[in-house]
N, CA, C and O of each residue as an XYZ file, in Angstrom:
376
protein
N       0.836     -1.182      0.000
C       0.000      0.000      0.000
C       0.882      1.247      0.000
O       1.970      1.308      0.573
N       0.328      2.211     -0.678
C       1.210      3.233     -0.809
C       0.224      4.507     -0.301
O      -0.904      4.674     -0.764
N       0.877      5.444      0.804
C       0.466      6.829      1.656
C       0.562      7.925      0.855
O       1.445      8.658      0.409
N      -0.216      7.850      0.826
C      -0.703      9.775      0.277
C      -1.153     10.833      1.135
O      -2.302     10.971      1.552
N       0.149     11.805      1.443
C      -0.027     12.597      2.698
C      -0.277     11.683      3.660
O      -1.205     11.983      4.412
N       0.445     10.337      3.926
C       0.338      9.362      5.329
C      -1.017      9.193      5.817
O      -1.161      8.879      6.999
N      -2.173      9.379      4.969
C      -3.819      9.133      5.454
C      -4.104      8.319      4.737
O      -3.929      7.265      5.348
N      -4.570      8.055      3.454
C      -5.178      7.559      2.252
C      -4.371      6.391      2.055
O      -3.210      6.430      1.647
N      -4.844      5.613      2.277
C      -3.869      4.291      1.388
C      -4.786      3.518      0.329
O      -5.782      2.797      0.385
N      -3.783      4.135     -0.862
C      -4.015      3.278     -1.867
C      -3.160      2.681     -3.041
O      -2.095      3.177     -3.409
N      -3.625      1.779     -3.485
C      -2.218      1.161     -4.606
C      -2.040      2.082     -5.561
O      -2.970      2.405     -6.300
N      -0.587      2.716     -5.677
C      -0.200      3.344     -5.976
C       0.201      2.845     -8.159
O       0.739      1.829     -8.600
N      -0.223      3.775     -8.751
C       0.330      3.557     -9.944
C       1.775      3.064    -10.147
O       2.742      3.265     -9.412
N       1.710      2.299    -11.432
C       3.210      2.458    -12.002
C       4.357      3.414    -11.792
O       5.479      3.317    -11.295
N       3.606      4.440    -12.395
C       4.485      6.007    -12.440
C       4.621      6.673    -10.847
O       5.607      7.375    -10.626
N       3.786      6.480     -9.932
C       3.814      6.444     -8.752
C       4.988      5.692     -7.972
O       5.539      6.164     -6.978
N       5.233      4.715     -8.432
C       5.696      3.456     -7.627
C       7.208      3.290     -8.375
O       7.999      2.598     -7.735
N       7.489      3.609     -9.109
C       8.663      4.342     -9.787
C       9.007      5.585     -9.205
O       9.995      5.687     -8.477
N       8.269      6.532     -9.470
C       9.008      8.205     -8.807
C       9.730      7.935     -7.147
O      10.792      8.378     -6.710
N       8.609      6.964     -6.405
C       9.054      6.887     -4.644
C      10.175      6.052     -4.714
O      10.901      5.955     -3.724
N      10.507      5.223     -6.098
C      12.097      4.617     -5.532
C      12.714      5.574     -5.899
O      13.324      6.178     -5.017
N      12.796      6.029     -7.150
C      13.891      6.919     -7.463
C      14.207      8.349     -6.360
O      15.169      9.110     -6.468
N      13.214      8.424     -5.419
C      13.296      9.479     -4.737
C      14.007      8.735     -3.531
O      14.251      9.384     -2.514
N      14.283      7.648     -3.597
C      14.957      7.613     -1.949
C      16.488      6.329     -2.515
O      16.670      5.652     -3.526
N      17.075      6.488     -1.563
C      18.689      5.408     -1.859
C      18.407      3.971     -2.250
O      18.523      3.280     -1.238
N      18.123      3.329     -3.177
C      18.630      1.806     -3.231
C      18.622      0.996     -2.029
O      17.910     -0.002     -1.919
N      19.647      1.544     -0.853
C      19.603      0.851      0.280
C      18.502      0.323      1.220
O      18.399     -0.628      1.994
N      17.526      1.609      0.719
C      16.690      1.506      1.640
C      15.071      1.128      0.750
O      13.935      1.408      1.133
N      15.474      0.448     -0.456
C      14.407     -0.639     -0.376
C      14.186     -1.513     -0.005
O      15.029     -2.144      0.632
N      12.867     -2.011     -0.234
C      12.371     -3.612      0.260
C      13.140     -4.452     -0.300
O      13.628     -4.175     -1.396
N      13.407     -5.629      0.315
C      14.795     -6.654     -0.388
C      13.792     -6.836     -2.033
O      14.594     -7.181     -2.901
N      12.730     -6.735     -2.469
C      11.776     -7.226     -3.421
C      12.393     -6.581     -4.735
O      12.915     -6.988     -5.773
N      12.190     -5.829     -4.376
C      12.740     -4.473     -5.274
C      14.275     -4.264     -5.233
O      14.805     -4.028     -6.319
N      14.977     -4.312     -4.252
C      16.480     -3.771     -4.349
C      16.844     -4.366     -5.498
O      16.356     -5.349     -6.056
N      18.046     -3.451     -5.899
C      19.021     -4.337     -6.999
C      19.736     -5.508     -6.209
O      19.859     -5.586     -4.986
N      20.202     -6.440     -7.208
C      20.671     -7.540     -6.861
C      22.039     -7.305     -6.439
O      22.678     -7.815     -5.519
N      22.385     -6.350     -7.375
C      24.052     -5.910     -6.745
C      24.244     -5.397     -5.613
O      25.331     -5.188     -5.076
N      22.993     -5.132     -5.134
C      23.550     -4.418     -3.319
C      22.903     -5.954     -2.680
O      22.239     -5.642     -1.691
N      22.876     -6.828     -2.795
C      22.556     -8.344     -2.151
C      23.436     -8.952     -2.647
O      23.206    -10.031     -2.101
N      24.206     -9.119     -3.204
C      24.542    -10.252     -4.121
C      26.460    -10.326     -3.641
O      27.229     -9.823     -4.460
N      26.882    -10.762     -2.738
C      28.379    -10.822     -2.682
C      29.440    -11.202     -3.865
O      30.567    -10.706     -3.890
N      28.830    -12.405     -5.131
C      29.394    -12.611     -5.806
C      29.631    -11.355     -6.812
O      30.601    -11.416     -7.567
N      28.472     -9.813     -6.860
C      28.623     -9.161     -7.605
C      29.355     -7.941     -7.326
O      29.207     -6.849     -7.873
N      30.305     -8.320     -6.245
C      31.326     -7.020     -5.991
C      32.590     -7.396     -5.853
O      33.460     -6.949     -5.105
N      32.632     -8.498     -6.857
C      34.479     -9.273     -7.083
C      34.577     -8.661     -8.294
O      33.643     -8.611     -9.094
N      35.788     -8.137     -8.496
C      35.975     -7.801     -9.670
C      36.684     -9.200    -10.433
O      37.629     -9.868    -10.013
N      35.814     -9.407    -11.804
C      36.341    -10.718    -12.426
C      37.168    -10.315    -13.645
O      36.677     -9.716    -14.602
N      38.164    -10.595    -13.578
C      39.920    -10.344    -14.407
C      39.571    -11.459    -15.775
O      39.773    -11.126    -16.942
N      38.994    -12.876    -15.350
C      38.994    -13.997    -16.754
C      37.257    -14.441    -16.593
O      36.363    -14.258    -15.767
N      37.403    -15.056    -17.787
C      36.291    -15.605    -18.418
C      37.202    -17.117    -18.242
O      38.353    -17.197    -18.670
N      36.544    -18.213    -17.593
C      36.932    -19.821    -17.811
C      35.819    -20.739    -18.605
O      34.776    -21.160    -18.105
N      36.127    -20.884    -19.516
C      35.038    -22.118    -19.918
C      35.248    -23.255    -19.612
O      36.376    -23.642    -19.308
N      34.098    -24.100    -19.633
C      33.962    -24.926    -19.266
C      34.476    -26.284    -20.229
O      34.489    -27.470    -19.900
N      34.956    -25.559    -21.736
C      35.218    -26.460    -22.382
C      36.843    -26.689    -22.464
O      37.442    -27.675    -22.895
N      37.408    -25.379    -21.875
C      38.787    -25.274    -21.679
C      39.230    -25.202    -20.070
O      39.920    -24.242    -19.727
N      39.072    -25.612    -19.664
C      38.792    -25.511    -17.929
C      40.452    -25.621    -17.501
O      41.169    -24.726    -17.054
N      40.728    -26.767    -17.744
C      42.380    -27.280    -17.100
C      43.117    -25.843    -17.952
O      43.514    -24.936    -17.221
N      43.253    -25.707    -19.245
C      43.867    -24.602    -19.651
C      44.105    -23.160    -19.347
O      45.075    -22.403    -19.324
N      42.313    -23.063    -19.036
C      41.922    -21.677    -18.531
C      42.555    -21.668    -17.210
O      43.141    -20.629    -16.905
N      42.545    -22.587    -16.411
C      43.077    -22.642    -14.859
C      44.787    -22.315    -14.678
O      45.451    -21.700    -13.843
N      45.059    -22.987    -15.783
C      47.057    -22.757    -15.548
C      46.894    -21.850    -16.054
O      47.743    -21.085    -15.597
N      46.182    -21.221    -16.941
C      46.753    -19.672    -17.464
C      46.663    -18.883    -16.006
O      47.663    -18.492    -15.405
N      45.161    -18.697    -15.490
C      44.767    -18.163    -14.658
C      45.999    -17.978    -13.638
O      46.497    -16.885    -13.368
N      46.460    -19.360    -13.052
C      47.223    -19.538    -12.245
C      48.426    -19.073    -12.277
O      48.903    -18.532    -11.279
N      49.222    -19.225    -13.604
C      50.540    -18.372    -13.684
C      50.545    -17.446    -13.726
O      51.549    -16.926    -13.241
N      49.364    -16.400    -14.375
C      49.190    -14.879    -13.871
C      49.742    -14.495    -12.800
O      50.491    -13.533    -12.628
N      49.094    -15.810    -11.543
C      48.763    -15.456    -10.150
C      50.343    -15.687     -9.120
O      50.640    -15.379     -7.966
N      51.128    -16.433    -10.333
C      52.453    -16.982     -9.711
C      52.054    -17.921     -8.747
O      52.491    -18.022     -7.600
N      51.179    -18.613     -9.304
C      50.807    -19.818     -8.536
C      50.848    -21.122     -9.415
O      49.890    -21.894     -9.431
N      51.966    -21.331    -10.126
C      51.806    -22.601    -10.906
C      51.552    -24.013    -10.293
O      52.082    -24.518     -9.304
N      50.733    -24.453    -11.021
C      50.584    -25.708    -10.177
C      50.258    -26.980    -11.663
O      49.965    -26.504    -12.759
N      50.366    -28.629    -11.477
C      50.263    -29.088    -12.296
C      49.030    -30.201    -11.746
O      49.224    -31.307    -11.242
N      47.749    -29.542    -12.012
C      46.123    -30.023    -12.053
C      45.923    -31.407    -12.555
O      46.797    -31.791    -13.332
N      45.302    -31.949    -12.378
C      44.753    -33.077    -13.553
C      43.137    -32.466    -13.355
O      42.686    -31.986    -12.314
N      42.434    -32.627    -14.624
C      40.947    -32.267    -14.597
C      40.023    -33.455    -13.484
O      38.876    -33.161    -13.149
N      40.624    -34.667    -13.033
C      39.966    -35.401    -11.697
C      40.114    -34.516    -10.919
O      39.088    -34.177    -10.329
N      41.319    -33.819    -10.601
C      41.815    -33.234     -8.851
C      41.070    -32.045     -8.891
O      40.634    -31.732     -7.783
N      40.672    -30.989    -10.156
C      39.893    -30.129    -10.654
C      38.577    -30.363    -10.207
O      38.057    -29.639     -9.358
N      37.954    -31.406    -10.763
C      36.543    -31.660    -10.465
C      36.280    -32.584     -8.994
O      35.208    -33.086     -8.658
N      37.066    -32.621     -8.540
C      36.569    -33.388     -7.228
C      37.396    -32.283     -6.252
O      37.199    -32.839     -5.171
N      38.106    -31.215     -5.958
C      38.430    -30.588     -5.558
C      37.674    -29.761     -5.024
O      37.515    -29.481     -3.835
N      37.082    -29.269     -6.178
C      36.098    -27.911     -6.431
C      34.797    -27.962     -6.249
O      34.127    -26.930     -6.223
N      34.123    -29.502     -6.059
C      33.114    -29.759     -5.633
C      32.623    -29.328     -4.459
O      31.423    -29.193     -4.220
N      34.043    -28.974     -3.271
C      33.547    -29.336     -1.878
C      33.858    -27.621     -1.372
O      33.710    -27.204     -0.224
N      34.099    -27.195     -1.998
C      34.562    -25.690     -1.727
C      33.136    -24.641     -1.315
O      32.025    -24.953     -1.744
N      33.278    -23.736     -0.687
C      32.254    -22.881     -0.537
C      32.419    -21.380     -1.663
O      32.987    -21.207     -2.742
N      31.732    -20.634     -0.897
C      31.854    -19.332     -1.210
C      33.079    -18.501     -0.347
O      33.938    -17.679     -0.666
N      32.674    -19.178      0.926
C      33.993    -18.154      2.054
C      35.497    -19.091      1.764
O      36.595    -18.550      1.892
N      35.379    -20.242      1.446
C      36.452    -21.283      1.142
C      37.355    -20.442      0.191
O      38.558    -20.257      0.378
N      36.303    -19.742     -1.314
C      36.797    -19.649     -2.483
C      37.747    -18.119     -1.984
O      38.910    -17.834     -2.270
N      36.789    -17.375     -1.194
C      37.344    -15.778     -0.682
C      38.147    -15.951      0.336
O      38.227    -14.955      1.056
N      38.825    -16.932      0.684
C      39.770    -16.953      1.719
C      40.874    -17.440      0.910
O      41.843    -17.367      1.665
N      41.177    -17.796      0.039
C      42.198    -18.554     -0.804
C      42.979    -17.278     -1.045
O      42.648    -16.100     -1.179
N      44.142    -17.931     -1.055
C      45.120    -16.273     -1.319
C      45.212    -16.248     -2.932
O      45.780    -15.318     -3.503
């Protein structure tokens, strides 16, 4: 329900219901409405590569020697590795 002069409640139009977000911060919407980027932890990493999935072991040693982290993978130790990992697992890795 939307307040008109805080008495009247009624469902507020489109154009209504648009102007009251744009009039107040992002932060302080309903989670319904917020952008996903102010929820979303994965969307405030900045991402350097693209890995496919069809080049995976490749994409990974490139990745990795960037990082001066060479290492010699097999795509088993890859896929059973990476299975068990989290989100805080992946952001704690140096």
């Amino acid at each position: 329900m939307f307040h008109i002069n805080g008495t009247l409640r009624v469902v507020p139009t489109f154009h209504e219901f648009v102007s009251y977000l744009v009039s107040r911060p992002p932060q302080e919407y309903d989670p319904h409405w917020r952008p996903v980027s102010l929820q979303c932890g994965l969307c405030h990493i900045n991402y350097t590569a693209v890995v496919l999935t069809e080049t995976y072991n490749e994409d990974l040693h490139y990745i990795m020697s960037g990082a001066s982290q060479v290492h010699n993978f097999t795509a088993t130790q890859l896929t059973t590795e990476r299975s068990f990992l989290s989100f805080d697992g992946i952001r704690s890795t140096p």
